[in-house]
PLY file of the C-alpha trace (Angstrom):
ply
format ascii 1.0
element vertex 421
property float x
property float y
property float z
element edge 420
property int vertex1
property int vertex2
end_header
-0.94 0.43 -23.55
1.45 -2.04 -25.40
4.94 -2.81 -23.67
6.91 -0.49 -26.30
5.48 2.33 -25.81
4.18 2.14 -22.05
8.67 1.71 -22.42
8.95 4.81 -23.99
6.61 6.58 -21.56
8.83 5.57 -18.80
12.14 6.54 -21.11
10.76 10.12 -21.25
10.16 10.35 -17.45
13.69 9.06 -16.48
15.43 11.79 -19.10
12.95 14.31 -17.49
14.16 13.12 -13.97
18.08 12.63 -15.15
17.49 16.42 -16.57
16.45 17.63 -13.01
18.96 16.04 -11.30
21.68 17.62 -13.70
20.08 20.73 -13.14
19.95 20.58 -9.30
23.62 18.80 -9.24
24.74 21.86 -11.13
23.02 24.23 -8.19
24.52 22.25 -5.75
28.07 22.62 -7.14
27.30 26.72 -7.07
26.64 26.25 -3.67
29.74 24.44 -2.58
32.37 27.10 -4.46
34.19 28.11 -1.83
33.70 25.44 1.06
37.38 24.55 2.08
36.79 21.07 2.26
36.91 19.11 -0.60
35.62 15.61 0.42
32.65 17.49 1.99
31.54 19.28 -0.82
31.87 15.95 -3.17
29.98 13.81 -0.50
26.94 17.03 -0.88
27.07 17.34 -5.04
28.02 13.45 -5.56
26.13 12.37 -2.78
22.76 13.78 -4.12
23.31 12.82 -7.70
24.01 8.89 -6.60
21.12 8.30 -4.39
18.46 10.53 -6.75
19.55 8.52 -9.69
19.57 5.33 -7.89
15.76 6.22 -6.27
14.96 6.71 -10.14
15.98 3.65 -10.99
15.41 1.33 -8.55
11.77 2.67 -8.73
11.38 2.84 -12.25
13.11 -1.13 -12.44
10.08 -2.40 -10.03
6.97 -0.69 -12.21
6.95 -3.74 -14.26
6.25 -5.98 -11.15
3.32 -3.92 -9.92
0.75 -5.98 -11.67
2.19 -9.44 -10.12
0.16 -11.65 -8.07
1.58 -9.95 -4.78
0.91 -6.49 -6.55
2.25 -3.27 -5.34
4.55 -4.64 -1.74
5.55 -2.22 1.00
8.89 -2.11 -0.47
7.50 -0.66 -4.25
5.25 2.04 -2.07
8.51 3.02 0.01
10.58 3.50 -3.66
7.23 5.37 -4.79
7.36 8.00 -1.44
11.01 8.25 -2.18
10.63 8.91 -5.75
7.97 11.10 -5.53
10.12 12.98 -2.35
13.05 13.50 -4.31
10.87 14.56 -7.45
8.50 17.06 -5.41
11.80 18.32 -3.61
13.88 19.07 -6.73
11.21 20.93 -8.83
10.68 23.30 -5.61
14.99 23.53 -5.73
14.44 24.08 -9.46
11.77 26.69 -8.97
13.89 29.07 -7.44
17.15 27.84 -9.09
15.51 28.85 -12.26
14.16 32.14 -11.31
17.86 33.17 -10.15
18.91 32.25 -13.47
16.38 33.72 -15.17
17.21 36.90 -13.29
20.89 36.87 -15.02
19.54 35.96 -18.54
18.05 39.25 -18.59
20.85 41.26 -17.01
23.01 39.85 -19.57
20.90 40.88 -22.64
19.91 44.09 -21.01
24.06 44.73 -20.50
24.57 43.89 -23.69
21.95 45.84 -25.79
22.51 48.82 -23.41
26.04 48.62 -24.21
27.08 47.87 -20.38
28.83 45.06 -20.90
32.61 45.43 -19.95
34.82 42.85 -21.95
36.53 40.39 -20.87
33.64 39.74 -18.25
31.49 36.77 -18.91
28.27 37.29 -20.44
26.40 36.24 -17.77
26.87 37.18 -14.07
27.70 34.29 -12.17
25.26 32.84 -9.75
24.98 34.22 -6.46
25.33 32.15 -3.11
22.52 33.25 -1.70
19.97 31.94 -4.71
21.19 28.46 -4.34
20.84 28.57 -0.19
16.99 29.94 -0.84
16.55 27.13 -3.29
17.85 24.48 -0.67
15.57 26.19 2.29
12.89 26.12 0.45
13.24 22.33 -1.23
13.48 21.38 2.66
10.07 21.97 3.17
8.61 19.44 1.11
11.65 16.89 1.66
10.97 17.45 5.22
7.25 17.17 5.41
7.29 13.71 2.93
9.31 12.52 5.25
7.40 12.96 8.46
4.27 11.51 6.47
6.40 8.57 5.51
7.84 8.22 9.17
5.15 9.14 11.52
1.89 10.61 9.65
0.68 7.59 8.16
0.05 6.15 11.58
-1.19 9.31 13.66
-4.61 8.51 13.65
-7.30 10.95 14.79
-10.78 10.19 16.16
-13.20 12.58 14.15
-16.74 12.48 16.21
-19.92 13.44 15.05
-23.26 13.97 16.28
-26.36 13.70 13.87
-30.00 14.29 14.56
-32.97 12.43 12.83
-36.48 13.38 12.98
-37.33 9.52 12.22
-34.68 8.11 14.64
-36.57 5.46 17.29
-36.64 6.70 20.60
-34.74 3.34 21.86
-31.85 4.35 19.76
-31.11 8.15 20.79
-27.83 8.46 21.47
-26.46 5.62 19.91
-22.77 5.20 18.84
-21.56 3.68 15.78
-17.49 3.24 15.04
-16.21 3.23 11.35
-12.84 2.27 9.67
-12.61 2.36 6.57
-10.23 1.36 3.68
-7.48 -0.72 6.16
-5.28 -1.83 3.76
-3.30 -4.40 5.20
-1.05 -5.34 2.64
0.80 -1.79 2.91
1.51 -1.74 6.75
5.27 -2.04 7.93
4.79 -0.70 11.71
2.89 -3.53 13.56
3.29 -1.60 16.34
2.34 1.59 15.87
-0.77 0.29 13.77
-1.92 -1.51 17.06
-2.43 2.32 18.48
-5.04 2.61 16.45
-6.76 -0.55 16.89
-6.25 0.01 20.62
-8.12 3.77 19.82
-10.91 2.44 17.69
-11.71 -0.32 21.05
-11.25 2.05 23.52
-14.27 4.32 21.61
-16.61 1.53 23.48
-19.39 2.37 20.96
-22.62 0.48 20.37
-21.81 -1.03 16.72
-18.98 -1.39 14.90
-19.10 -1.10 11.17
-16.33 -1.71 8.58
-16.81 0.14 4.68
-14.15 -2.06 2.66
-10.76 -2.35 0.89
-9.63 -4.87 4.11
-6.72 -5.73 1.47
-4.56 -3.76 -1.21
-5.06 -7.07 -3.66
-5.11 -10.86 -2.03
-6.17 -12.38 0.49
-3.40 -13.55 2.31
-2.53 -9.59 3.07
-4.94 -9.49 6.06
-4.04 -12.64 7.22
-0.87 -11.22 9.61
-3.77 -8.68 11.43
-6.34 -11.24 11.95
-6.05 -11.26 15.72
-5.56 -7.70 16.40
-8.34 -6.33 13.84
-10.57 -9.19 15.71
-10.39 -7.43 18.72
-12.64 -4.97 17.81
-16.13 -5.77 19.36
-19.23 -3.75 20.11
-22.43 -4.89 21.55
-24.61 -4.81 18.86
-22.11 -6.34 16.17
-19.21 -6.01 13.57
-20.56 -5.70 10.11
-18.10 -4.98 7.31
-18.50 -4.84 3.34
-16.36 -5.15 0.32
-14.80 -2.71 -1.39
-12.98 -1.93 -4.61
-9.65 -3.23 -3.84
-10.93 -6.44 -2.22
-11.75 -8.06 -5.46
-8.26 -8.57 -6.67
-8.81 -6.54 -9.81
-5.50 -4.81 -9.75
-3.22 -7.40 -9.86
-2.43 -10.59 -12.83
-3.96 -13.81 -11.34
-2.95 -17.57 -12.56
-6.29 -18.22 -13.75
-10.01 -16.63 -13.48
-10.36 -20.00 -10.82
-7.64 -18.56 -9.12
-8.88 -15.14 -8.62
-12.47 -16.38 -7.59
-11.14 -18.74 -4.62
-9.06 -15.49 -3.72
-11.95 -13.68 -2.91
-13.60 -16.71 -1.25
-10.75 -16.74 1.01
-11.30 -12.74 1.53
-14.93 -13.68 2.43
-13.91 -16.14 4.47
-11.44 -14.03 6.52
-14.13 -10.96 7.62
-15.78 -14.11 9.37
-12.07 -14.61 11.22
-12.10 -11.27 12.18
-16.04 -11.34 13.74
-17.19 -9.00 11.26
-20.43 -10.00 9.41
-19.97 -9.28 5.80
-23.00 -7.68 4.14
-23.04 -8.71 0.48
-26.54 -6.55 -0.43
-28.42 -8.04 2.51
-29.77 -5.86 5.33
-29.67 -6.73 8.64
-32.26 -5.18 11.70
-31.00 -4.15 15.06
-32.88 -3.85 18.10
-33.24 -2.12 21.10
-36.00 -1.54 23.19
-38.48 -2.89 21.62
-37.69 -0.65 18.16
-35.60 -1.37 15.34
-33.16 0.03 12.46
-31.97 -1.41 9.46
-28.59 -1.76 8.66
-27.91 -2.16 4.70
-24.79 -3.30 3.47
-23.79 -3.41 -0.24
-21.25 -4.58 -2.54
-18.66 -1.94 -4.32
-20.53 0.44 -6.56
-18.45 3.18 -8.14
-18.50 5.75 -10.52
-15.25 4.63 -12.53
-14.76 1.23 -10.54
-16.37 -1.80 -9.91
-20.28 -1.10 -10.42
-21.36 -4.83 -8.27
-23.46 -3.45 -5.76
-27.14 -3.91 -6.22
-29.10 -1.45 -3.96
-32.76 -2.89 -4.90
-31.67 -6.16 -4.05
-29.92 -5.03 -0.79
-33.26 -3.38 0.29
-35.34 -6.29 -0.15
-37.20 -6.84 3.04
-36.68 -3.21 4.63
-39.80 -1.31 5.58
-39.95 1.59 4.14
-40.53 3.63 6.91
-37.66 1.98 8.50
-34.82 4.37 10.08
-31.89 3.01 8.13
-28.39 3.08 7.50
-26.18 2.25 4.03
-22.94 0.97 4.16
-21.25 2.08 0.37
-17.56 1.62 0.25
-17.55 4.84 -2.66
-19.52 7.89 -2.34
-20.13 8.42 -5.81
-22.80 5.51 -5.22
-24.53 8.21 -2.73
-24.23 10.43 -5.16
-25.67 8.58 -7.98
-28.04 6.38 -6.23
-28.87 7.10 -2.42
-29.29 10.82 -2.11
-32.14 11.43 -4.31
-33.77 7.74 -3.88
-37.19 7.72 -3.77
-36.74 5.16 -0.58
-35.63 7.58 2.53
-31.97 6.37 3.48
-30.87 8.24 6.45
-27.19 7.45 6.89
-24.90 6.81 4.46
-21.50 5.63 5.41
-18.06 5.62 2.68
-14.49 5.56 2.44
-12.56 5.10 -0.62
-11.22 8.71 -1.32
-8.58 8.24 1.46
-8.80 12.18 1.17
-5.45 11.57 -1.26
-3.51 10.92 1.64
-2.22 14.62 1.55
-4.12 18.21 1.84
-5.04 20.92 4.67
-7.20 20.70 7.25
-6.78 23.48 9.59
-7.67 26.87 10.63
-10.33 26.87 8.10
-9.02 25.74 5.11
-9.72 22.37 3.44
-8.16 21.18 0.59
-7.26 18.18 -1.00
-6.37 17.34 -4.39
-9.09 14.56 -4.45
-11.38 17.39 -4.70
-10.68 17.47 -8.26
-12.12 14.10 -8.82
-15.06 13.67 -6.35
-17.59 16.04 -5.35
-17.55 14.51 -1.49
-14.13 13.43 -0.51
-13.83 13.15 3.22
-16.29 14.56 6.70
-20.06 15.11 6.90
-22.48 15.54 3.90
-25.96 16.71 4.18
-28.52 16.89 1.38
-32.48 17.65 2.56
-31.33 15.50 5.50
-29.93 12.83 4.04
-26.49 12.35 5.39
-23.53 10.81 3.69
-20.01 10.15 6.31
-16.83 9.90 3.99
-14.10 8.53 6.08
-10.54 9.18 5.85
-9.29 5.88 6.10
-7.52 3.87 8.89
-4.63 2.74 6.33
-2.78 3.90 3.20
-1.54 2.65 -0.29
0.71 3.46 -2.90
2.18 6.67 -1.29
3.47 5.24 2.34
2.39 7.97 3.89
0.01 10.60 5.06
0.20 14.49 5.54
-2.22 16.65 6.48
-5.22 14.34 5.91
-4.45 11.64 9.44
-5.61 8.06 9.55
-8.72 8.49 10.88
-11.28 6.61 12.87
-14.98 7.74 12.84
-17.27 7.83 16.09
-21.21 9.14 14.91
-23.72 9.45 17.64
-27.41 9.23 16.44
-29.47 11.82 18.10
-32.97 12.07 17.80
-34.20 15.45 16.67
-36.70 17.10 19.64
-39.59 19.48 18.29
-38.71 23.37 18.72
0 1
1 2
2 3
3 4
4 5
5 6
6 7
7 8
8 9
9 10
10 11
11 12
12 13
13 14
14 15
15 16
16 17
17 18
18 19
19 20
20 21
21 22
22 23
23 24
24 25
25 26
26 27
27 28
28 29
29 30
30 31
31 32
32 33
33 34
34 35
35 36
36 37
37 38
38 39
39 40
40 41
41 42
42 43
43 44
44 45
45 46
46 47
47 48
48 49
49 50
50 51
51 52
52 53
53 54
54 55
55 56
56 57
57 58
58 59
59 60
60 61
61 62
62 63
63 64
64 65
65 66
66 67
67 68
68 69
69 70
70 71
71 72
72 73
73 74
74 75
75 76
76 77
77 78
78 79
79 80
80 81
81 82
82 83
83 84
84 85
85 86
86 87
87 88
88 89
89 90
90 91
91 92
92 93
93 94
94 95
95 96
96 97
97 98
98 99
99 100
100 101
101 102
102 103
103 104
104 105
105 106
106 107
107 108
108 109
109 110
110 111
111 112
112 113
113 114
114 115
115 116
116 117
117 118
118 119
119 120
120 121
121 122
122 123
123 124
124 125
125 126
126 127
127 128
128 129
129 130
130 131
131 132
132 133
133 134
134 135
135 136
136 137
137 138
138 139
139 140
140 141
141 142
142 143
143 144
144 145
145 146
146 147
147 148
148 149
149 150
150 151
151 152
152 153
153 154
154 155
155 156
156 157
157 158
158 159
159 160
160 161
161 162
162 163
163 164
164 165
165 166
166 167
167 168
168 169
169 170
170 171
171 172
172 173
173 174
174 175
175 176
176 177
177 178
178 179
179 180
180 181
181 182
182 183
183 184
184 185
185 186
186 187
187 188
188 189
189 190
190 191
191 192
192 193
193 194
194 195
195 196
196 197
197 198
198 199
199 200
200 201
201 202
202 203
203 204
204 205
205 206
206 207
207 208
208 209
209 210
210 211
211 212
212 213
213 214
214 215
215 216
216 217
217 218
218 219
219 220
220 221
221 222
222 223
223 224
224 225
225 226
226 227
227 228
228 229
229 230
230 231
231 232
232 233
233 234
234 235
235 236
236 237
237 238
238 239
239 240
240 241
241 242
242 243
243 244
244 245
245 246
246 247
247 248
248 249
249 250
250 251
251 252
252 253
253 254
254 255
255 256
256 257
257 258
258 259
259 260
260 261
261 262
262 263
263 264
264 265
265 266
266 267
267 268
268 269
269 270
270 271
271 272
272 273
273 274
274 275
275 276
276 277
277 278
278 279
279 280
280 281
281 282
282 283
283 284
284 285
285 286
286 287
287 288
288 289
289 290
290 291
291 292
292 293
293 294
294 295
295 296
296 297
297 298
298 299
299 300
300 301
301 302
302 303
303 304
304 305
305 306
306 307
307 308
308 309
309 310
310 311
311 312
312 313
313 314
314 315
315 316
316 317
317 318
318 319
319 320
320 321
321 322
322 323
323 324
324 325
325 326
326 327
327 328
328 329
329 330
330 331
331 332
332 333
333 334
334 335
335 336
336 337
337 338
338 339
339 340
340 341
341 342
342 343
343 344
344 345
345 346
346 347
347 348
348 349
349 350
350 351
351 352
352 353
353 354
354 355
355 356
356 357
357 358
358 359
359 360
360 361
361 362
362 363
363 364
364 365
365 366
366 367
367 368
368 369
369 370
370 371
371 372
372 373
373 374
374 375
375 376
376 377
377 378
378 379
379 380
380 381
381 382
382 383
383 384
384 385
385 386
386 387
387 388
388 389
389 390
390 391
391 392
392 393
393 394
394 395
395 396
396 397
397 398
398 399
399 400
400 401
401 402
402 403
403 404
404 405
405 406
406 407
407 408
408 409
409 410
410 411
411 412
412 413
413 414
414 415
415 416
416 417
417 418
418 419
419 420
């Protein structure tokens, strides 16, 4: 889109926004009729209108910088969360705002054709106290929840543990344990501490391998550089292996030169090393125990809609057929497209990528997410004719600084080997 009229887009969405914020500025004032103090009721209507405007602004101002060689900073995603707070909480206060005064639209006409009307009154009822309190209790329960995901969701992290049995799994290697993360994203965290707790959870699962499915970085290098030593101390017996993942290649963000953008991800390459992890660039690797092995197969970023780099035929070189083996695929649409109906038996798929949007329901039953619009397996355990695909939540976040509903999340899978009837 050209710079005039990706400008115009954004001129339309700030009159949209200024609209709503005249709109709920204009509830507020309905609200605040008869409070007997003055300075309170302009620090509620004038209060609102400064900082909602200002969110609008400020947010819309840093847009233009997104595409810079430091890309999209933890300050831009906090003026993002805000944005999209403010904008989520006034079209629920509009909702009901709007209903009330749809309610004394009709009234009025109906008064007036039925001949009701009594002069001298307005045309319109005034609005009644009580809409405008419903429309503030219910716009606190999405300003409310965005900011618990901002504050403390995006770093409650959950250990999700699964057990999966294989006909084909070596006897050596029942009950083996295998701990994912997935999609870290360094370049958004802004609680060292807190992200620590789940480092400190992912060690204390104590599980055979360790295994990493990509996006280590929002854009650069230089993001994961802070985290070196405390990702590092991840270890398992049998290895760290990590791959790459869409965001690693720096596609998202304006680089100097083409030069400049290769020796980033050199430097990316370089840092899985610092970390211990052994980067799988479609290679395979074997394991061993007891005397029997499995293949581990690691592959570059293959997406429907993103970066297609992966080779799978060239990853598999060297693996026995017959081999019990396991994929690491930073998107599941590469399962999808290329791994579940392969004429070469892969047992265990593992993914990230979908972040399960960050936001959706999980509980008593229900799971939703609005990712599920735009991939067929989003988060959790997939089974087709027992091939298995593991999407993982992700340990990190981007863009929205925050999670709610769908937690950080750090994957333990035991392999279990299936015993005849």
């Amino acid at each position: 889109m050209h710079a005039s009229g990706l400008f115009r887009v954004f001129f339309i969405f700030a009159a949209i926004t200024l609209l709503m914020d005249w709109y709920v500025f204009n509830g507020l004032r309905s609200l605040t009729n008869d409070w007997q103090s003055r300075p309170a009721r302009a620090v509620v209507i004038w209060g609102f209108l400064i900082i909602s405007v200002s969110v609008t602004v400020v947010f819309l101002l840093g847009i233009g910088s997104f595409k810079s060689s430091r890309g999209m900073t933890p300050f831009h995603e906090w003026m993002l969360s805000l944005f999209l707070t403010f904008f989520i909480t006034k079209v629920a206060f509009i909702i009901v705002l709007s209903l009330g005064d749809l309610g004394r639209f009709i009234y009025g006409i109906v008064n007036n054709v039925s001949g009701k009307q009594i002069a001298g009154q307005p045309y319109f009822p005034e609005r009644r106290k009580f809409i405008s309190e419903l429309a503030i209790l219910v716009a606190a329960i999405p300003f409310t929840s965005f900011f618990y995901a901002m504050i403390r969701g995006k770093y409650d992290y959950k250990v999700h543990r699964h057990t999966v049995y294989f006909d084909e799994l070596p006897e050596a290697f029942d009950g083996f344990t295998i701990t994912q993360l997935s999609d870290i994203h360094s370049g958004s965290f802004d609680n060292v501490d807190a992200m620590q707790r789940g480092i400190d959870l992912a060690k204390a699962q104590k599980s055979d391998l360790f295994v990493f499915t990509g996006d280590l970085v929002n854009n650069a290098a230089w993001e994961i550089e802070p985290y070196i030593d405390r990702f590092g101390q991840i270890k398992a017996p049998y290895g760290q292996f990590s791959i790459l993942g869409n965001h690693d290649y720096g596609d998202y963000v304006e680089w100097d030169s083409l030069q400049a953008k290769a020796a980033n991800l050199q430097k990316l390459k370089e840092h899985h090393a610092d970390l211990g992890y052994r980067l799988l660039l479609d290679e395979n690797v074997v394991l061993e125990k007891g005397g029997q092995k499995i293949s581990l197969i690691g592959i570059q970023n293959w997406g429907r809609g993103f970066v297609q780099i992966g080779d799978l035929k060239k990853a598999m070189q060297g693996v026995d057929k017959d081999a019990f083996k396991i994929l690491l695929s930073h998107d599941p649409t590469h399962w999808e497209e290329q791994v579940r109906f392969n004429p070469t038996d892969i047992h265990l798929t593992l993914s990230g990528h979908t972040h399960g949007a960050q936001f959706g329901i999980e509980a008593a039953g229900i799971r939703w997410s609005p990712v599920k619009y735009r991939y067929l397996d989003w988060a959790g355990l997939i089974n087709e004719k027992n091939r298995y695909l593991y999407v993982n939540r992700g340990f990190g976040f981007l863009a929205f600084s925050g999670r709610l509903g769908i937690w950080p999340e750090i994957t333990v899978i035991t392999l279990k080997k299936k015993r005849a009837a």
